[in-house]
C-alpha positions as CSV (number, residue, x, y, z in Angstrom):
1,X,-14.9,-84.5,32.6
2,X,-17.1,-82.1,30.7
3,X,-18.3,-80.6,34.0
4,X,-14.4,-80.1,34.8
5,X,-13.9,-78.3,31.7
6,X,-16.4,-76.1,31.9
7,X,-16.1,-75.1,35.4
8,X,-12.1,-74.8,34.4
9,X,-13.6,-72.1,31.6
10,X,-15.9,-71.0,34.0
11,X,-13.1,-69.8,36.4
12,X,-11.1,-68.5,33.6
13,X,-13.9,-66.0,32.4
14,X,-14.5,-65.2,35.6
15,X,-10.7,-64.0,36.3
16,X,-10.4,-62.7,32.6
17,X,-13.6,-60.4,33.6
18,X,-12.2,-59.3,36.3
19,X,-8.9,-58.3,35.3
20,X,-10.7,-56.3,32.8
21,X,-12.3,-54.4,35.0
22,X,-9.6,-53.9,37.3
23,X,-7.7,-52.8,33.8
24,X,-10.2,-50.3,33.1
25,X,-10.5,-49.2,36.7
26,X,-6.8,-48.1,36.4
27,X,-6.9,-46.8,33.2
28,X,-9.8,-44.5,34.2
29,X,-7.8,-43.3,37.4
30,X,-4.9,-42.6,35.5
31,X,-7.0,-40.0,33.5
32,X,-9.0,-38.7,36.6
33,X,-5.4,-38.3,38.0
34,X,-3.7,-36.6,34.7
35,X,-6.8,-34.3,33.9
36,X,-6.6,-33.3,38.2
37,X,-2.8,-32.5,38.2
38,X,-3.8,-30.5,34.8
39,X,-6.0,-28.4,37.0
40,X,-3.8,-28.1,39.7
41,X,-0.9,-26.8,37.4
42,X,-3.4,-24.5,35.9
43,X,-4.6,-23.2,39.2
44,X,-0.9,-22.8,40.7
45,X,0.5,-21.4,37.5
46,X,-2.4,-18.5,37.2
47,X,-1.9,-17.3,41.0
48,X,2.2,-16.8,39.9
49,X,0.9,-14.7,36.8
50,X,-1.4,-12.8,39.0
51,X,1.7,-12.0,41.9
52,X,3.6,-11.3,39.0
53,X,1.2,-8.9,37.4
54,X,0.3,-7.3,40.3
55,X,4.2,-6.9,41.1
56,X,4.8,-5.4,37.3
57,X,2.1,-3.2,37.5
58,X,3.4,-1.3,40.7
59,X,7.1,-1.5,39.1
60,X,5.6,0.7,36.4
61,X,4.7,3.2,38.9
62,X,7.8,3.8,39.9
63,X,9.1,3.8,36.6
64,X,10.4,7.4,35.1
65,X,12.0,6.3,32.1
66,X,9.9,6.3,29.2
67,X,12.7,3.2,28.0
68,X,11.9,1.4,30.6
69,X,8.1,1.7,30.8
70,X,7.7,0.5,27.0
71,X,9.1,-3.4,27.9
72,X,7.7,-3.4,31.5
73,X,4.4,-2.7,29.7
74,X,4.8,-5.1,27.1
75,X,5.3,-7.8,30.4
76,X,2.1,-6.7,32.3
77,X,0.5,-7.3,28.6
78,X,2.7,-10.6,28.2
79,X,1.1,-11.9,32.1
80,X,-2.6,-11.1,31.4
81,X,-2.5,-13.0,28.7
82,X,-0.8,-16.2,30.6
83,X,-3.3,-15.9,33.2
84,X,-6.1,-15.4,30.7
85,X,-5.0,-18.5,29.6
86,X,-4.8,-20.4,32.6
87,X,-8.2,-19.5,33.2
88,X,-9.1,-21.2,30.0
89,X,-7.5,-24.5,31.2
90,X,-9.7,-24.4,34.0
91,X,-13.6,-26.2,34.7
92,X,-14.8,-22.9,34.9
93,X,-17.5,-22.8,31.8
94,X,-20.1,-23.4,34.0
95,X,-19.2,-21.1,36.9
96,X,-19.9,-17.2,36.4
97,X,-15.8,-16.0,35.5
98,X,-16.5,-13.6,32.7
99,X,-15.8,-10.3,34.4
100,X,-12.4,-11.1,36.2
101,X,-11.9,-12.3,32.1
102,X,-12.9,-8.9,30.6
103,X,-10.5,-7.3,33.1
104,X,-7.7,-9.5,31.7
105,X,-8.9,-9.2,28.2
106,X,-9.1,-5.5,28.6
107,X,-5.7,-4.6,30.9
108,X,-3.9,-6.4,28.4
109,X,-5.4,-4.4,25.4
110,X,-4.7,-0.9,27.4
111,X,-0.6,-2.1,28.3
112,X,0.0,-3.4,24.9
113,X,-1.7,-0.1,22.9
114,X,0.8,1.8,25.4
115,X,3.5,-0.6,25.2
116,X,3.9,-0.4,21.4
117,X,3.7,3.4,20.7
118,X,6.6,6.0,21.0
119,X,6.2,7.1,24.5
120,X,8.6,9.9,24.1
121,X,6.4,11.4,21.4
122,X,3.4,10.6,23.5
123,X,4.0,9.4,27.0
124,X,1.6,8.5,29.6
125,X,-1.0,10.9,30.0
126,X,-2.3,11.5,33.5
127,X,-5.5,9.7,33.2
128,X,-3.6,6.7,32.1
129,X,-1.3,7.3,35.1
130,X,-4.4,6.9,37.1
131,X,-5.7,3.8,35.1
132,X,-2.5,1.9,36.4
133,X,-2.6,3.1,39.9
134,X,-6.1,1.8,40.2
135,X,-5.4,-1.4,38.4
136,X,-2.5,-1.5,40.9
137,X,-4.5,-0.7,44.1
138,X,-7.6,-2.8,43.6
139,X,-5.6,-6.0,41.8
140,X,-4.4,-7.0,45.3
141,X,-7.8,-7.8,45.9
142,X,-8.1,-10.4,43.3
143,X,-4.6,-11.4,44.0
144,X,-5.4,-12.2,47.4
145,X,-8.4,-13.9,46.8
146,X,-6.7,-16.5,44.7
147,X,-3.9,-16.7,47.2
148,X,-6.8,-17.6,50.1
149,X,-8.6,-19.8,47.9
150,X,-5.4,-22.1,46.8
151,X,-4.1,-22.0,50.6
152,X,-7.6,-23.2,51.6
153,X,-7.8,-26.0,48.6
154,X,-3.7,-27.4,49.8
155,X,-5.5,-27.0,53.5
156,X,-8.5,-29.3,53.0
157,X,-6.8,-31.1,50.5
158,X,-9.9,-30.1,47.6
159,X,-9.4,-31.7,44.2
160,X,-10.3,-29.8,41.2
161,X,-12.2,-33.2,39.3
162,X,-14.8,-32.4,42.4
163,X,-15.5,-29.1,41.5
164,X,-16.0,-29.9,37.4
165,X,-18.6,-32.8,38.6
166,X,-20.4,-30.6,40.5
167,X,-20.6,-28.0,37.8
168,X,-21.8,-30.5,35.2
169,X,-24.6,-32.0,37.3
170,X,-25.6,-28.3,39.4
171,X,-24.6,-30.3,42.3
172,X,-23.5,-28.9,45.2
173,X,-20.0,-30.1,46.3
174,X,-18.9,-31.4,49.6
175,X,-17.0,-28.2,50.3
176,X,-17.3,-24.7,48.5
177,X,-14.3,-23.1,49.0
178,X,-13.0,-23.9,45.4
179,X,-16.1,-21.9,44.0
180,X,-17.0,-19.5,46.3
181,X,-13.4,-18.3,46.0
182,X,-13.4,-17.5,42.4
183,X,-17.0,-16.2,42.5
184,X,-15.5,-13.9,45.0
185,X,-12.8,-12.7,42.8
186,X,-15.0,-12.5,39.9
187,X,-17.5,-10.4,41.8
188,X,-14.1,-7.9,43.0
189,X,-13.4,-7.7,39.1
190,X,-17.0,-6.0,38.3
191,X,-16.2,-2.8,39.7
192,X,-12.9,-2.2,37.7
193,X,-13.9,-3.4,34.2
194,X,-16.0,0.1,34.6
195,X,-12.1,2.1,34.7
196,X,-11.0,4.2,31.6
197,X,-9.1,2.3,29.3
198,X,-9.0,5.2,27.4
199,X,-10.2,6.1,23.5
200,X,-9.2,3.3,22.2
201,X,-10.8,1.2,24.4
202,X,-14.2,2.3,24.1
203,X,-13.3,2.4,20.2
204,X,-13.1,-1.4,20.5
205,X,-15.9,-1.7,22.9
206,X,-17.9,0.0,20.0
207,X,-16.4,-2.6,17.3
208,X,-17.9,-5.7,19.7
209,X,-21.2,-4.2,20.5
210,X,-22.3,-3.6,16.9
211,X,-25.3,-4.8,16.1
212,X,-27.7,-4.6,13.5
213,X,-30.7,-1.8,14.3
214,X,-29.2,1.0,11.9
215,X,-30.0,-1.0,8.8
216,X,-33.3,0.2,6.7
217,X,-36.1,-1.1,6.1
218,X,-39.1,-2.1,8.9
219,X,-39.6,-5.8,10.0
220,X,-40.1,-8.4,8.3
221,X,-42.2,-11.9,8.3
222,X,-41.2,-15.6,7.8
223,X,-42.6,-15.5,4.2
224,X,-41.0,-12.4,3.4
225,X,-37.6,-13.9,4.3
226,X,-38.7,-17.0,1.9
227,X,-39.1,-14.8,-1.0
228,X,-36.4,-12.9,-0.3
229,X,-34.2,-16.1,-0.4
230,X,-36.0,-16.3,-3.5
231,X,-35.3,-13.2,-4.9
232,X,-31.4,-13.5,-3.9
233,X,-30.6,-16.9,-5.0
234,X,-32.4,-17.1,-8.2
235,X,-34.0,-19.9,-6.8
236,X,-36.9,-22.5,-8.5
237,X,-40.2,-22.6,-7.1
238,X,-39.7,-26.3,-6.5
239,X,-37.3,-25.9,-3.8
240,X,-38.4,-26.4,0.0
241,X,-37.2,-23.3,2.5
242,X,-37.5,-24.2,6.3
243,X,-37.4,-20.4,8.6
244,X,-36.5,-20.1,11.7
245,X,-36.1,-17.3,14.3
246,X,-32.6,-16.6,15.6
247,X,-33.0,-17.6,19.7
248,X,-33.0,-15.9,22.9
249,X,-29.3,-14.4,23.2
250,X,-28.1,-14.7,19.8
251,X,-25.9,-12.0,18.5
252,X,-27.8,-10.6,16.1
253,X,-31.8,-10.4,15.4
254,X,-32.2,-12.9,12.5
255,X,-34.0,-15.1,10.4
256,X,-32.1,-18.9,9.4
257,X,-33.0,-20.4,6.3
258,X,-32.2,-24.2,5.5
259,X,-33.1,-24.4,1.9
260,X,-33.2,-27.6,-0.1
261,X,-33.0,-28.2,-3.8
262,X,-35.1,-31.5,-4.4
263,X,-32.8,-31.0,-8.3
264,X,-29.5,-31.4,-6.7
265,X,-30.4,-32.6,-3.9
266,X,-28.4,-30.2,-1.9
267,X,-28.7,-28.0,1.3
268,X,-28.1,-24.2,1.6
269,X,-28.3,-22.2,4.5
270,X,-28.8,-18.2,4.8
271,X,-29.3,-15.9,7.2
272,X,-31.2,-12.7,7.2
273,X,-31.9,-10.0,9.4
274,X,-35.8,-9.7,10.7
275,X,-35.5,-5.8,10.1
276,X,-35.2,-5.1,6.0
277,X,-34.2,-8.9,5.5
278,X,-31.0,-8.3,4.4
279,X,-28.6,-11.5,3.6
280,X,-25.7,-12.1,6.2
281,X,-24.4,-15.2,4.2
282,X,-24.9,-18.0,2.7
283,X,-23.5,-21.2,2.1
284,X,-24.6,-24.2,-0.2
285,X,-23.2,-27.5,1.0
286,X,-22.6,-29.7,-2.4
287,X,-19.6,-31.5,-3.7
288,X,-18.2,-29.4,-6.4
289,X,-17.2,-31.1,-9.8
290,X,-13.7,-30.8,-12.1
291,X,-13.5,-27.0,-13.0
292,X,-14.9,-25.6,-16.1
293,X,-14.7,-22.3,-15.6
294,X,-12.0,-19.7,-15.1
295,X,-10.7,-18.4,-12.0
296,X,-11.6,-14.8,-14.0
297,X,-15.2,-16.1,-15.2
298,X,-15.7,-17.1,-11.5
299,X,-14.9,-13.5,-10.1
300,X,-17.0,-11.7,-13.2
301,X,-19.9,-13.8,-12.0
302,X,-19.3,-12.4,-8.2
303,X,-19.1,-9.8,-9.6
304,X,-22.3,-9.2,-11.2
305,X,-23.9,-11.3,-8.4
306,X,-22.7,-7.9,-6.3
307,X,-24.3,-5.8,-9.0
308,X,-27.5,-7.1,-8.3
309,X,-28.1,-7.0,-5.2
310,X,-26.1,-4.1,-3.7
311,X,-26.1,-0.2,-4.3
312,X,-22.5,0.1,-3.6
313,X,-19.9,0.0,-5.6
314,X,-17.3,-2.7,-5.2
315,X,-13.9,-4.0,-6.3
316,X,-12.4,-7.1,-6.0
317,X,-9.5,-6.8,-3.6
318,X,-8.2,-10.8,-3.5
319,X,-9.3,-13.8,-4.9
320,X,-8.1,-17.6,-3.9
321,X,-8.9,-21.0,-5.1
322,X,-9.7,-24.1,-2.8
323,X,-9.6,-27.3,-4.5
324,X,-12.5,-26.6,-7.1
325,X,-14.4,-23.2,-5.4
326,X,-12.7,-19.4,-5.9
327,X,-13.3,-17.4,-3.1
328,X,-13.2,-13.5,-4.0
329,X,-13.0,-10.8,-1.6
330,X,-14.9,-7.4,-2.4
331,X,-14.3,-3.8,-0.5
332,X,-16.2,-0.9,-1.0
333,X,-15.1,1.9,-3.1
334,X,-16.5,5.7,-2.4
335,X,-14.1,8.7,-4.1
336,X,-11.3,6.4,-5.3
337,X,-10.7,5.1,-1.9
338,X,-10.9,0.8,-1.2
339,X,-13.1,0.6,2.1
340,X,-11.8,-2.0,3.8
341,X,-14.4,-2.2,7.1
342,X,-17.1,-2.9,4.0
343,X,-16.0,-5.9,2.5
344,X,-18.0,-9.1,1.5
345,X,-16.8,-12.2,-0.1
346,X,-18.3,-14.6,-2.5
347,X,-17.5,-18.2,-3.1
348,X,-18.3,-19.3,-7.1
349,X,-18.2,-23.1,-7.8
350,X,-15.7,-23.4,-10.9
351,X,-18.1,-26.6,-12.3
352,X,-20.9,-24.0,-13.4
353,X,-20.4,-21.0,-11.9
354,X,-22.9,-21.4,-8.9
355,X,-22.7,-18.8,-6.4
356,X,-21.9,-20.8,-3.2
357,X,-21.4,-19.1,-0.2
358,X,-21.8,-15.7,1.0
359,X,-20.5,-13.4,4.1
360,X,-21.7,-9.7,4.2
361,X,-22.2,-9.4,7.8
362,X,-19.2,-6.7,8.3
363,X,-20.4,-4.7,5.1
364,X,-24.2,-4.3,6.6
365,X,-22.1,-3.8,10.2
366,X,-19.9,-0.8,8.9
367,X,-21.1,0.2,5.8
368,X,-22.1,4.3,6.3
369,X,-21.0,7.0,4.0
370,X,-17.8,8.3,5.2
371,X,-15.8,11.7,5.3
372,X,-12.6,10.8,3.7
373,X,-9.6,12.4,5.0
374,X,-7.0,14.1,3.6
375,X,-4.2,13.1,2.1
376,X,-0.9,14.6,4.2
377,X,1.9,12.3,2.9
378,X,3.3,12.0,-0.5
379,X,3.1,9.1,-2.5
380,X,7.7,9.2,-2.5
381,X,7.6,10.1,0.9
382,X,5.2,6.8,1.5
383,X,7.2,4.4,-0.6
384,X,10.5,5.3,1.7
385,X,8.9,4.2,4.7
386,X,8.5,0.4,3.0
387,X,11.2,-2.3,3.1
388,X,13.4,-1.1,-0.3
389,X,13.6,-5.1,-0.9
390,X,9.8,-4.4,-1.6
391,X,9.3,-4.8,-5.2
392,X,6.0,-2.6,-5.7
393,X,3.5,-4.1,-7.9
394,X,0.1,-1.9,-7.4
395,X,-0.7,1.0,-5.4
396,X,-4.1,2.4,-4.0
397,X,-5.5,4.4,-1.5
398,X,-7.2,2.3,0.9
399,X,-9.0,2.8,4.5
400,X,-8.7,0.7,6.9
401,X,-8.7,-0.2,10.3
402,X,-5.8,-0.5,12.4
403,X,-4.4,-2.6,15.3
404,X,-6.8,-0.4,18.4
405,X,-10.0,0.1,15.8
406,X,-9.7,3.2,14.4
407,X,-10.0,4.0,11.3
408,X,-7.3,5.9,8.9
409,X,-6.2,6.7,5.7
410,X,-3.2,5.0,4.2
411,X,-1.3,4.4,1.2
412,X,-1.4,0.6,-0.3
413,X,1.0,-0.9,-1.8
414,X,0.9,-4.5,-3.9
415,X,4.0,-6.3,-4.5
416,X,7.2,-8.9,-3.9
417,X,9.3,-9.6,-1.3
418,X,11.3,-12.9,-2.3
419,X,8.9,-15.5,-3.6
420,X,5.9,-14.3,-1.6
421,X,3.3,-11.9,-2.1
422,X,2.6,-9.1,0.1
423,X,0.0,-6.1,1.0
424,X,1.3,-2.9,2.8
425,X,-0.6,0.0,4.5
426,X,1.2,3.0,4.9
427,X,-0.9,5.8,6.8
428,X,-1.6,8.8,4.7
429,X,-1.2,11.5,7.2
430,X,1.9,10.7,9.4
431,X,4.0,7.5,7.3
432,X,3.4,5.3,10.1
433,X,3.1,1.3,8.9
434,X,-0.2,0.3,9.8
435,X,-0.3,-3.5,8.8
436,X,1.3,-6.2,6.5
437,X,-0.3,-8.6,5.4
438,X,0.8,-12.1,3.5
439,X,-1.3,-12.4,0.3
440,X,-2.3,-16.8,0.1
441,X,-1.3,-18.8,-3.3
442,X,-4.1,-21.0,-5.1
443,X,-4.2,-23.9,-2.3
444,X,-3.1,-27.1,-4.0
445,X,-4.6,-30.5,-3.7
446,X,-2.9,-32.0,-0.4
447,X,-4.8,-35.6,-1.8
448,X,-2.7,-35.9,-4.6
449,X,0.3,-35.3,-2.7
């Protein structure tokens, strides 16, 4: 009887075990099958971008309406950035794509700069005729290719899931086509990221490639960076400071500190550039207590933290609160003017008034002295270019940069709109509105709500 019942439990394990598996078997396929069809609509979707990009470009060609060029533009720019976005749902980390992505990246930058100003004040010049003829001529390529590659994949019947597992392990696949077709493409892209995009292009080109050789000062050693974190962050001798060297193809030439306060028993991390050690930011992770300390004392103590340690003036140009930390923003100042490509910002814990964090990484990027320039526009003739539901608050002179990277003179203007709180920049030399920006409220609590 007993051996009955066991075997009886036996056989029921046995079954239960394998319905499990089958279970799990099934459920696995039907992800391997939904992540596949993923791939395949991501694969499909970016070749009907790229037929109809190629197609848009060449209508603008024929285009001699400067009305009609402006939206036919703003559709090349609306396509590259579709099929820059298929790319980005496809297994390509591990395979080579970054040049057919520059090419997107950057023939959507150069339609929408064109796109979006008044062509009939400025239409197309002739070199940026030429840009588009050659984007038009040597796109087919890459067109092509894609079209080849997908005909070959529905051919052989390739499945996408193949090519991500043989990225992942540096296995070679069963058939290539998949890869060598895009490698292919992405080796006909090379050539035309070298085109003129024009000034503003190589204005942003200039913004990403910063880096950070112009700052003073020579090179420095491990145990210069510690006392430097020292010197900084008012720190006790008692504390422990672990260096290390930024690695091979890191952004920027640095020195990361992980400093911990045996007191608190907190962490702070800091970075600092090797040449002239200068602080990049810093952030102290700690749980911050019930405020007792003003939003006002918070930024008075950023303020003289600035004091300190920099040799430019500053003024505070925003400050919010987050839960029990006020983070204050601080722009440059030279002849009246805010500089808004030198700002830092400088978290204060409202508990006791600890600096907390740190980011100064755009001020030691752009901070030069500058030729201010002048003033063309009147102050009245500024104010009539802003919404007249605009209830001005504050006004300053402010530069800044603007949607293509280049820097300009404007007007800004502080104020309401309705219940909200805005910032307006009005360019000083031709009343064009360069940016608005929504100023953020005090965040509230959301676990109390």
């Amino acid at each position: 009887m007993i051996r009955t019942v066991l075997i009886v439990i036996l056989a029921l394990g046995i079954v239960g075990t394998g319905y499990w598996g089958y279970s799990e078997h099934q459920e696995k396929n039907a992800v391997l099958l939904q992540a596949e069809n993923n791939y395949q609509r991501a694969f499909h979707e970016l070749n009907f971008h790229i037929d109809s990009l190629h197609d848009k470009i060449g209508e603008t060609l024929a285009m001699n309406s400067q009305k009609q060029l402006s939206p036919a533009l703003a559709q090349v720019w609306r396509l590259t950035s579709e099929a820059h976005n298929n790319v980005g749902q496809l297994p390509l980390a591990l395979l080579p794509f970054n040049k057919t992505e520059e090419f997107l990246a950057k023939m959507g930058d150069f339609s929408y700069r064109v796109a979006v100003r008044d062509l009939d004040k400025k239409p197309l010049t002739k070199e940026e005729y030429n840009t588009l003829k050659t984007l038009y001529a040597n796109s087919t390529n890459i067109q092509n290719q894609l079209r080849k590659t997908e005909a070959m994949a529905q051919k052989k019947n390739l499945r996408w899931m193949d090519v991500e597992l043989a990225l992942a392990t540096n296995k070679q696949p069963q058939d290539n086509t998949i890869i060598d077709g895009f490698k292919t493409v992405d080796k006909s892209a090379q050539g035309y990221t070298e085109l003129d995009f024009g000034p503003e292009a190589k204005e942003m080109d200039k913004l990403k490639n910063r880096n950070l050789s112009h700052l003073s000062g020579r090179k420095i050693s491990k145990q210069e960076a510690k006392q430097l974190a020292f010197k900084f962050l008012n720190l006790r001798r008692n504390v422990k400071i672990k260096v290390e060297e930024s690695g091979k193809g890191a952004q920027y030439d640095t020195y990361s500190l992980t400093i911990y306060n045996p007191d608190t028993k907190a962490n702070t991390y800091m970075d600092l550039s090797k040449k002239g050690g200068h602080p990049l930011w810093v952030l102290q992770d700690r749980k911050v207590g019930k405020p007792t300390i003003s939003l006002n004392e918070a930024q008075n103590k950023a303020d003289q933290f600035l004091n300190r340690h920099l040799n430019t003036k500053m003024e505070a140009v925003s400050s919010d609160q987050y839960d029990n930390v006020g983070v204050f923003t601080f722009a440059a100042v030279q002849n009246g003017v805010r500089i808004y490509p030198d700002t830092v910002s400088v978290k204060v814990a409202l508990d006791n008034g600890d600096i907390m964090g740190y980011e100064g990484t755009e001020y030691l990027l752009s901070h030069h002295k500058r030729t201010i320039p002048a003033v063309k526009l009147s102050e009245a003739a500024a104010k009539t270019k802003v919404n007249p539901k605009f209830k001005m608050m504050e006004k300053h002179m402010a530069l800044i940069r603007n949607d293509v990277g280049k820097e300009v003179l404007c007007y800004e203007f502080l104020g309401v709109l309705g219940d909200e709180t805005y910032q307006i920049f009005i360019n000083a030399e031709n009343g064009k509105e360069e940016g608005v920006k929504k100023l953020k409220e005090a965040e509230p609590s959301y676990e109390s709500i």
